[in-house]
PDB file of N, CA, C and O in Angstrom:
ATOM      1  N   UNK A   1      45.178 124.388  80.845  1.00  0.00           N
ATOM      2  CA  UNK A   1      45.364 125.143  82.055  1.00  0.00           C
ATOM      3  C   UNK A   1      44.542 124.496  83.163  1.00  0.00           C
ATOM      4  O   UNK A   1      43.420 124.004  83.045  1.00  0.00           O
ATOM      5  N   UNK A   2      45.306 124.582  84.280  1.00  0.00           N
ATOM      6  CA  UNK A   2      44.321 123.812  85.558  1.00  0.00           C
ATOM      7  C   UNK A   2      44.695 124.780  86.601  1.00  0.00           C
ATOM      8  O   UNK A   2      45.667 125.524  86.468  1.00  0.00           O
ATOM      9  N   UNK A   3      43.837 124.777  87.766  1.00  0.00           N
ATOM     10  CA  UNK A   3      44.300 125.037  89.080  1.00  0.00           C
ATOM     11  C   UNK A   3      44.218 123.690  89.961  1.00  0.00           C
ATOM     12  O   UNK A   3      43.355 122.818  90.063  1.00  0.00           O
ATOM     13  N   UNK A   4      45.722 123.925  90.669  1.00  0.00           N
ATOM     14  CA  UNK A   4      45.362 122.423  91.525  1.00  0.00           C
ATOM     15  C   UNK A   4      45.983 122.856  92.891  1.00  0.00           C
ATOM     16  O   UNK A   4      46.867 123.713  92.908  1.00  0.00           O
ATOM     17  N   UNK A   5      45.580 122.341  93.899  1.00  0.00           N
ATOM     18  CA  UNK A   5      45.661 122.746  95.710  1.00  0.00           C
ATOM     19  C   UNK A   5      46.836 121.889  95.948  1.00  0.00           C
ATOM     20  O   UNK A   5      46.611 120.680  95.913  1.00  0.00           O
ATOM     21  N   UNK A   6      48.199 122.317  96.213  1.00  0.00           N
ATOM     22  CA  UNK A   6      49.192 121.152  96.277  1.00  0.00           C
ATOM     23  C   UNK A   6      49.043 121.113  97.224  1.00  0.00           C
ATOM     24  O   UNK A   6      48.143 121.757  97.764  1.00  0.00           O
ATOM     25  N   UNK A   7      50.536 119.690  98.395  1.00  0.00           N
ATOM     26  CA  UNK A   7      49.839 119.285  99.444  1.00  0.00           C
ATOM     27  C   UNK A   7      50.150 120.278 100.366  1.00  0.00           C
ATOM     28  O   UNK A   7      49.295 120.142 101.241  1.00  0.00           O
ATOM     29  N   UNK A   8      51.048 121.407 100.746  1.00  0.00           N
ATOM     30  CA  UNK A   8      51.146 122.313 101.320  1.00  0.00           C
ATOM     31  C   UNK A   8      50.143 123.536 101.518  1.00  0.00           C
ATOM     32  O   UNK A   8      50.353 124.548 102.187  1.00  0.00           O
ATOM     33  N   UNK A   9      48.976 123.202 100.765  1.00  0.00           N
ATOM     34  CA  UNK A   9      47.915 124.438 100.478  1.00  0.00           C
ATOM     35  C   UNK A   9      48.030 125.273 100.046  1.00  0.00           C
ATOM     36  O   UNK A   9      47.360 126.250 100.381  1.00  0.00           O
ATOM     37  N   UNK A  10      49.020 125.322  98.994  1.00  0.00           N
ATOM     38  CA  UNK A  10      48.890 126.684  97.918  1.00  0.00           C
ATOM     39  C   UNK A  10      48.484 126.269  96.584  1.00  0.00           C
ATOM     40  O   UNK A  10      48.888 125.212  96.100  1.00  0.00           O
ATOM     41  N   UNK A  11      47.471 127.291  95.795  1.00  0.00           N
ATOM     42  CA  UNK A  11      47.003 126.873  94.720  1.00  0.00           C
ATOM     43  C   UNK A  11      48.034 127.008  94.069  1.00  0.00           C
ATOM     44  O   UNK A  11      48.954 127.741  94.432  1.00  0.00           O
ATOM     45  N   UNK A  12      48.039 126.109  92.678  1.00  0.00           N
ATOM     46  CA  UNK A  12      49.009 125.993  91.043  1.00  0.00           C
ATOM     47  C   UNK A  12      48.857 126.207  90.100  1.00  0.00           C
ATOM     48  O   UNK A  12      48.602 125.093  89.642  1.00  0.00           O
ATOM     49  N   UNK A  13      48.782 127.126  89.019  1.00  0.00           N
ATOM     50  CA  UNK A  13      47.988 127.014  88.031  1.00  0.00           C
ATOM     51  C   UNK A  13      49.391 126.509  86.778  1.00  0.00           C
ATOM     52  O   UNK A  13      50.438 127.043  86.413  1.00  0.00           O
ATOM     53  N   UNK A  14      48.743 125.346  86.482  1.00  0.00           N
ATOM     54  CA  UNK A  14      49.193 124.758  85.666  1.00  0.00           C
ATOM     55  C   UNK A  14      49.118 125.359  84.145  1.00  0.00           C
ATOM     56  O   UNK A  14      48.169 126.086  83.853  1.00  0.00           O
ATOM     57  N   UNK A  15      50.026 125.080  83.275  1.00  0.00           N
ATOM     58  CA  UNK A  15      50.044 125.384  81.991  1.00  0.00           C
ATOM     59  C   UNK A  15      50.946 124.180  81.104  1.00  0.00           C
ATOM     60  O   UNK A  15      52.111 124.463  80.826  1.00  0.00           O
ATOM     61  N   UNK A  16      50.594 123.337  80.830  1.00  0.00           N
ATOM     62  CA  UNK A  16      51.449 122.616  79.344  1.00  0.00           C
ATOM     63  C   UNK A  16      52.198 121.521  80.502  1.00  0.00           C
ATOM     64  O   UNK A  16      53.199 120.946  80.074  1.00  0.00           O
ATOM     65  N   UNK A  17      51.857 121.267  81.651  1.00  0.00           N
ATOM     66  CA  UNK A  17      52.746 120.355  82.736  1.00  0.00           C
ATOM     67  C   UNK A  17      53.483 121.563  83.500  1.00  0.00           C
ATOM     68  O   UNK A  17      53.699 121.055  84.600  1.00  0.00           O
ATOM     69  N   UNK A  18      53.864 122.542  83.534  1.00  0.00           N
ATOM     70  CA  UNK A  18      54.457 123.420  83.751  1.00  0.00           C
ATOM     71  C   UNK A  18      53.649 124.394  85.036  1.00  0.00           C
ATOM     72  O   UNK A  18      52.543 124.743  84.626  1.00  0.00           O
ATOM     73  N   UNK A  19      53.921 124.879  86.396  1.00  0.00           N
ATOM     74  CA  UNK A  19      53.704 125.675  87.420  1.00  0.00           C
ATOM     75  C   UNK A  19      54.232 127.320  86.908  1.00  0.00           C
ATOM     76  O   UNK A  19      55.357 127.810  87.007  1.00  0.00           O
ATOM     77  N   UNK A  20      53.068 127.881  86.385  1.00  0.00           N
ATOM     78  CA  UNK A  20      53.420 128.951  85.675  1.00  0.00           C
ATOM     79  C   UNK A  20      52.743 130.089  86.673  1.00  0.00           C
ATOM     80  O   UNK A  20      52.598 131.231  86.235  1.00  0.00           O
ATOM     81  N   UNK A  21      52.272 129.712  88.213  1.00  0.00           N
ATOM     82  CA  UNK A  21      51.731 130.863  88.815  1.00  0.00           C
ATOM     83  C   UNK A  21      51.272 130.259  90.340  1.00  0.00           C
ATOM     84  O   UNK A  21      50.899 129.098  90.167  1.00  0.00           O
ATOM     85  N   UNK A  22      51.212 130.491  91.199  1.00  0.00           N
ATOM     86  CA  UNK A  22      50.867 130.303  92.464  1.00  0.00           C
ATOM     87  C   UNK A  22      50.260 131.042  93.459  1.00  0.00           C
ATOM     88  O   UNK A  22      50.290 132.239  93.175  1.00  0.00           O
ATOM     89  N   UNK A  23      49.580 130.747  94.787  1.00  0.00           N
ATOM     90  CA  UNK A  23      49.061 131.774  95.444  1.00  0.00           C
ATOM     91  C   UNK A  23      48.204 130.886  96.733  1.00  0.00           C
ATOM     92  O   UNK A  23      47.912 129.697  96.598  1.00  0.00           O
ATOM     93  N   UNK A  24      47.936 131.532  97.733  1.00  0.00           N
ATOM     94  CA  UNK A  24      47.153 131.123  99.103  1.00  0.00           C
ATOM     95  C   UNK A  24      45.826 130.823  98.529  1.00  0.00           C
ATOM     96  O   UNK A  24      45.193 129.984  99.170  1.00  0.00           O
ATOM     97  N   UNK A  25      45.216 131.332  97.416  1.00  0.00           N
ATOM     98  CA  UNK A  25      43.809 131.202  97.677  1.00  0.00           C
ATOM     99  C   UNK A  25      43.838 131.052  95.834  1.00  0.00           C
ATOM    100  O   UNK A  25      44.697 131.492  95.069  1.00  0.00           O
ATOM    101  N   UNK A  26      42.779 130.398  95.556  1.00  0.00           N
ATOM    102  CA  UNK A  26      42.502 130.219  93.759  1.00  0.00           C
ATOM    103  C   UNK A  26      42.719 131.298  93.120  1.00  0.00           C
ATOM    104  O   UNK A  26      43.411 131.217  92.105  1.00  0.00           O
ATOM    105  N   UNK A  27      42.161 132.671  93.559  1.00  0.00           N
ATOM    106  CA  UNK A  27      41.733 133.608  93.183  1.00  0.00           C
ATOM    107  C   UNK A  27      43.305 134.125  93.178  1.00  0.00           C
ATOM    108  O   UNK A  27      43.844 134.287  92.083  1.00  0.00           O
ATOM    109  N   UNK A  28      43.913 134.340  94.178  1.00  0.00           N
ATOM    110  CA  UNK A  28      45.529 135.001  93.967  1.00  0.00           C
ATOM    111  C   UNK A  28      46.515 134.556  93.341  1.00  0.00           C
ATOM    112  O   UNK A  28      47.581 135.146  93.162  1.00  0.00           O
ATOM    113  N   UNK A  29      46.041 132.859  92.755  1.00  0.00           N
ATOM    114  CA  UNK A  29      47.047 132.117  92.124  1.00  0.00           C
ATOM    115  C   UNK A  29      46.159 132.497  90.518  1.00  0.00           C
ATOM    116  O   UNK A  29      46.932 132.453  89.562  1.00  0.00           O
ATOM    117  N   UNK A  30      45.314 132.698  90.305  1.00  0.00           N
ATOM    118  CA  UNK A  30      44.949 133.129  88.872  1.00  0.00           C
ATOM    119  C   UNK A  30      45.230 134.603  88.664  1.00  0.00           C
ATOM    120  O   UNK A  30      45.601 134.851  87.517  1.00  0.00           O
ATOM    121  N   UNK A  31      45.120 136.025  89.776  1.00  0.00           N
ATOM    122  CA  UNK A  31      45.373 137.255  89.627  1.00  0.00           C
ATOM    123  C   UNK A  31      47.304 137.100  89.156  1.00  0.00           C
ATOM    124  O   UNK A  31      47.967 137.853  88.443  1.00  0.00           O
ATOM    125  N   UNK A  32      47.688 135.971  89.813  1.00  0.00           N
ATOM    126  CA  UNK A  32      49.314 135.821  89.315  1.00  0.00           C
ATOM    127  C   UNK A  32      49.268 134.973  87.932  1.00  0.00           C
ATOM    128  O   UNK A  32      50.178 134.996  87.103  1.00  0.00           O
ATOM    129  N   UNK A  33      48.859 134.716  87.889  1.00  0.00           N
ATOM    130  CA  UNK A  33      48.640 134.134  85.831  1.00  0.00           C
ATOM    131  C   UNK A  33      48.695 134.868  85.191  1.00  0.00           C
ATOM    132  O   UNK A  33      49.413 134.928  84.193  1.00  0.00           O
ATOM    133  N   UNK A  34      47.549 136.053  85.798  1.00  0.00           N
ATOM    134  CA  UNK A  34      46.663 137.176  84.802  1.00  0.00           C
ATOM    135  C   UNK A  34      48.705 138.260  84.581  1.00  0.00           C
ATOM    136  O   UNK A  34      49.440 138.435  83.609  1.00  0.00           O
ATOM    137  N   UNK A  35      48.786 138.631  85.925  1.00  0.00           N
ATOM    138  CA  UNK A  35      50.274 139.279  85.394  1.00  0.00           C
ATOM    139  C   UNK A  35      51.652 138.824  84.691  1.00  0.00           C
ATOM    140  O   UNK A  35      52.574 139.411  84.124  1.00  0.00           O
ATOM    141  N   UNK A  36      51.317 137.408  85.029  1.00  0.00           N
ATOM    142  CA  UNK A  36      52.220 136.829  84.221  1.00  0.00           C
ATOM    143  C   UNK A  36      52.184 136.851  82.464  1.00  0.00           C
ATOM    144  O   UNK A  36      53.091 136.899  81.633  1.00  0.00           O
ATOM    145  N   UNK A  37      50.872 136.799  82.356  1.00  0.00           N
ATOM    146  CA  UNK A  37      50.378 136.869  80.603  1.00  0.00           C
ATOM    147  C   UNK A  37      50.475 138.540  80.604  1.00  0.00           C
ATOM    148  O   UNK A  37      50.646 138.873  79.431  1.00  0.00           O
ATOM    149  N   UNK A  38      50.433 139.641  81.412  1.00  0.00           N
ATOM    150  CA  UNK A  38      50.322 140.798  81.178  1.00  0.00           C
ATOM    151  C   UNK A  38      48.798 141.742  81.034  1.00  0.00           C
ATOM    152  O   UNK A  38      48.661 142.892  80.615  1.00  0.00           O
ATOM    153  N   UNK A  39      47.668 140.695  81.596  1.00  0.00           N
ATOM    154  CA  UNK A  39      46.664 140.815  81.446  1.00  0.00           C
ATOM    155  C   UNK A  39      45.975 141.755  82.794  1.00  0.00           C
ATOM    156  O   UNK A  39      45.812 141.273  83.915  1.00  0.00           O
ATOM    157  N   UNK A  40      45.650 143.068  82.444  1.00  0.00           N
ATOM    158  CA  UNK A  40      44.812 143.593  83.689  1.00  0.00           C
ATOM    159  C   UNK A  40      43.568 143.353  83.866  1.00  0.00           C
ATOM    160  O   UNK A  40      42.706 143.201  83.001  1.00  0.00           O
ATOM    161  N   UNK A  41      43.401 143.296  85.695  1.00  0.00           N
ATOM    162  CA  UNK A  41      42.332 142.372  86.213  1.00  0.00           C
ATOM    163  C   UNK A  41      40.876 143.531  86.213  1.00  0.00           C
ATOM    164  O   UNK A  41      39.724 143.286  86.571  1.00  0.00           O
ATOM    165  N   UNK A  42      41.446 144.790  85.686  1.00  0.00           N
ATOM    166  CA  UNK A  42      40.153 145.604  85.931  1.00  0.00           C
ATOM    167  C   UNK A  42      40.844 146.919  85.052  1.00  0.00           C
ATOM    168  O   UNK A  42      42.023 147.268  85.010  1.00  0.00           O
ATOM    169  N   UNK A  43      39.566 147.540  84.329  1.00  0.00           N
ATOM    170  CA  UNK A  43      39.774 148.517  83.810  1.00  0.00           C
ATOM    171  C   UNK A  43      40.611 149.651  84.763  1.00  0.00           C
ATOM    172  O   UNK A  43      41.681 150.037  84.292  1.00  0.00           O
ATOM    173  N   UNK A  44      40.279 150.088  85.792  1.00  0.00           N
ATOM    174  CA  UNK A  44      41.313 150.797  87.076  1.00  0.00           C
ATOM    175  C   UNK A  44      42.420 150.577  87.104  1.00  0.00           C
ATOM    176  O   UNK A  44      43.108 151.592  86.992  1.00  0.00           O
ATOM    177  N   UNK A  45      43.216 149.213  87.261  1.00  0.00           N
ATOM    178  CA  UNK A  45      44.522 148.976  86.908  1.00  0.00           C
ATOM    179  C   UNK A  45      45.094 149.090  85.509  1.00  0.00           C
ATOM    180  O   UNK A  45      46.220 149.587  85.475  1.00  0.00           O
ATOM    181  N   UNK A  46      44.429 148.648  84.055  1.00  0.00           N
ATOM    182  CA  UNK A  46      44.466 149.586  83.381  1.00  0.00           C
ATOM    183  C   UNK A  46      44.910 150.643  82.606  1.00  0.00           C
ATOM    184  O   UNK A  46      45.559 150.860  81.583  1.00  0.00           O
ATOM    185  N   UNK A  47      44.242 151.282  83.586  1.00  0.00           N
ATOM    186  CA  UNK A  47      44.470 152.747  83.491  1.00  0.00           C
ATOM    187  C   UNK A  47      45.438 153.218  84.354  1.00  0.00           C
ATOM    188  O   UNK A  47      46.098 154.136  83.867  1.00  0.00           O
ATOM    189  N   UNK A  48      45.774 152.854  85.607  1.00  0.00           N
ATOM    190  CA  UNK A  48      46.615 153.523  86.601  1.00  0.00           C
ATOM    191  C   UNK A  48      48.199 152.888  85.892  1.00  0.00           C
ATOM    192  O   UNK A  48      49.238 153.546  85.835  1.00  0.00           O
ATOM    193  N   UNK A  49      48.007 151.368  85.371  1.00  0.00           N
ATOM    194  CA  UNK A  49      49.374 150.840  84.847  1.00  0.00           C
ATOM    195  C   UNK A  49      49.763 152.488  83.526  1.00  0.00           C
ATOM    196  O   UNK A  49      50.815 153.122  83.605  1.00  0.00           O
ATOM    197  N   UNK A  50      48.917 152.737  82.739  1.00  0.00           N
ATOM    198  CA  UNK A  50      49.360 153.481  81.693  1.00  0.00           C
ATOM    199  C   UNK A  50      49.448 155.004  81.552  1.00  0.00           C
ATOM    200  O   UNK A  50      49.796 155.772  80.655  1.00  0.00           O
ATOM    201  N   UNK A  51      48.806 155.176  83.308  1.00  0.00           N
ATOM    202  CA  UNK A  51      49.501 156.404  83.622  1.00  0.00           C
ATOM    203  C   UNK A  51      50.606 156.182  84.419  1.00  0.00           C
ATOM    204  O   UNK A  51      50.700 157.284  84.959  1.00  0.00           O
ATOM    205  N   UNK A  52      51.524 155.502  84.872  1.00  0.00           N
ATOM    206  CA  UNK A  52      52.776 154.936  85.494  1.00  0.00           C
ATOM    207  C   UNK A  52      53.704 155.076  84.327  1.00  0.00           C
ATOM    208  O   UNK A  52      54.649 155.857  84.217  1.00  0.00           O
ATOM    209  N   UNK A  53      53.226 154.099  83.397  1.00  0.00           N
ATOM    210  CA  UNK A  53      53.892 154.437  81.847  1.00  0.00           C
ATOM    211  C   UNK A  53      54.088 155.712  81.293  1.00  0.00           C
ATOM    212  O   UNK A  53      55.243 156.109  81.140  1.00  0.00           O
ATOM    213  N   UNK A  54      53.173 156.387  80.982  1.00  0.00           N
ATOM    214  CA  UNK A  54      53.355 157.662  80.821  1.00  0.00           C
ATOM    215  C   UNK A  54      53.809 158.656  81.728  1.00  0.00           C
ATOM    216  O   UNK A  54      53.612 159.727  81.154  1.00  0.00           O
ATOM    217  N   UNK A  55      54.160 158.802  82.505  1.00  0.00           N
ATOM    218  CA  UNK A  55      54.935 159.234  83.814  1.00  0.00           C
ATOM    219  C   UNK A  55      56.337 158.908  83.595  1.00  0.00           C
ATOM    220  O   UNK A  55      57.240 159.734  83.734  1.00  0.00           O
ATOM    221  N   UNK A  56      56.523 157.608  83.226  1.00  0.00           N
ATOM    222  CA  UNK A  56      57.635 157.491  82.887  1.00  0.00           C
ATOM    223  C   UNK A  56      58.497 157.923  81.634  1.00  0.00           C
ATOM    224  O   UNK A  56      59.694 158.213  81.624  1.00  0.00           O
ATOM    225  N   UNK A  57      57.603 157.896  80.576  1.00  0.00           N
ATOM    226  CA  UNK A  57      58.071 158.440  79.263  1.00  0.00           C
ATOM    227  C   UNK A  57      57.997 160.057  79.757  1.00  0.00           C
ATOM    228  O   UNK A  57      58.833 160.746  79.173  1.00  0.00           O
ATOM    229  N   UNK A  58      57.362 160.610  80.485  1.00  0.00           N
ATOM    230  CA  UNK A  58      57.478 162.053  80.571  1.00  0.00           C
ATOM    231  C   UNK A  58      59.016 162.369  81.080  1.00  0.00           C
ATOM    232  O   UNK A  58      59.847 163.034  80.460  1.00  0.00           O
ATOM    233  N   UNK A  59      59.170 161.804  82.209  1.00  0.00           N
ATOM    234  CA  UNK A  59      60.473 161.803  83.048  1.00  0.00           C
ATOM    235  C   UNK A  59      61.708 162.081  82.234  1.00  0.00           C
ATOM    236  O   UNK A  59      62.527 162.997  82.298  1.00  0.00           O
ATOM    237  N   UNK A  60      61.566 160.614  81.140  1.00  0.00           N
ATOM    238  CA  UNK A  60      62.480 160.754  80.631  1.00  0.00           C
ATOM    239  C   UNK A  60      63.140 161.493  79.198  1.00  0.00           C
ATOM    240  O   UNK A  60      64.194 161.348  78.578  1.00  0.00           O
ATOM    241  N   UNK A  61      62.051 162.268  79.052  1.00  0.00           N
ATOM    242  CA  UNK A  61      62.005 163.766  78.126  1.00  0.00           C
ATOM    243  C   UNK A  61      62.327 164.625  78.279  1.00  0.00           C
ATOM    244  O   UNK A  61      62.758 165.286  77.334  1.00  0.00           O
ATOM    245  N   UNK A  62      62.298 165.308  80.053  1.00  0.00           N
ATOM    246  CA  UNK A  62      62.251 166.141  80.348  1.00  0.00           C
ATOM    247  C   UNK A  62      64.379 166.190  80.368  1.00  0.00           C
ATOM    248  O   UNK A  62      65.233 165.382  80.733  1.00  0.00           O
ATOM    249  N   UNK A  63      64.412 167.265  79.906  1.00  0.00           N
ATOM    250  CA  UNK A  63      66.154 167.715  80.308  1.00  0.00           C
ATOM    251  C   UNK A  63      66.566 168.062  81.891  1.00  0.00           C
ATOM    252  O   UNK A  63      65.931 168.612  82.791  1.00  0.00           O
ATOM    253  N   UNK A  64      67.663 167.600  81.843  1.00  0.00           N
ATOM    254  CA  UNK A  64      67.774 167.229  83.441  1.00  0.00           C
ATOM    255  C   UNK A  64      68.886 168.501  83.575  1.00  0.00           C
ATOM    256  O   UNK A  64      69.596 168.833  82.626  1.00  0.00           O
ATOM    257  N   UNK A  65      68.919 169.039  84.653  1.00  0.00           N
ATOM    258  CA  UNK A  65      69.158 170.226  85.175  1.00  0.00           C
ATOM    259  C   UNK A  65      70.761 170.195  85.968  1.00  0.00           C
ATOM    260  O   UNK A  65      71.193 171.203  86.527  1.00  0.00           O
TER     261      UNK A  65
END
């Protein structure tokens, strides 16, 4: 894995030869890695992703009217 600054100024994060994530600044081209692998960047997201989830499994329990 690398990050590299192409010549347009957006970071790359490389994987296997492969552009598997991008972004304006290092930091936004690795927070796009992190979602790409499915990985949350903080316990807060988290938690807010798996109450979204569960919100959704509720929804779709409930008998519709």
């Amino acid at each position: 894995m690398a990050a590299v600054k192409n010549s347009s100024g957006l970071w790359e994060i490389h994987v296997g030869g492969k552009i598997v994530a991008f972004g304006k600044t290092n930091r936004e081209a690795w927070r796009e890695y992190d979602r790409w692998v499915g990985e949350p960047a903080s316990k807060a997201e988290d938690t807010s992703d798996w109450i979204f989830r569960k919100s959704l499994d509720t929804q779709r329990m409930e008998p519709k009217k």
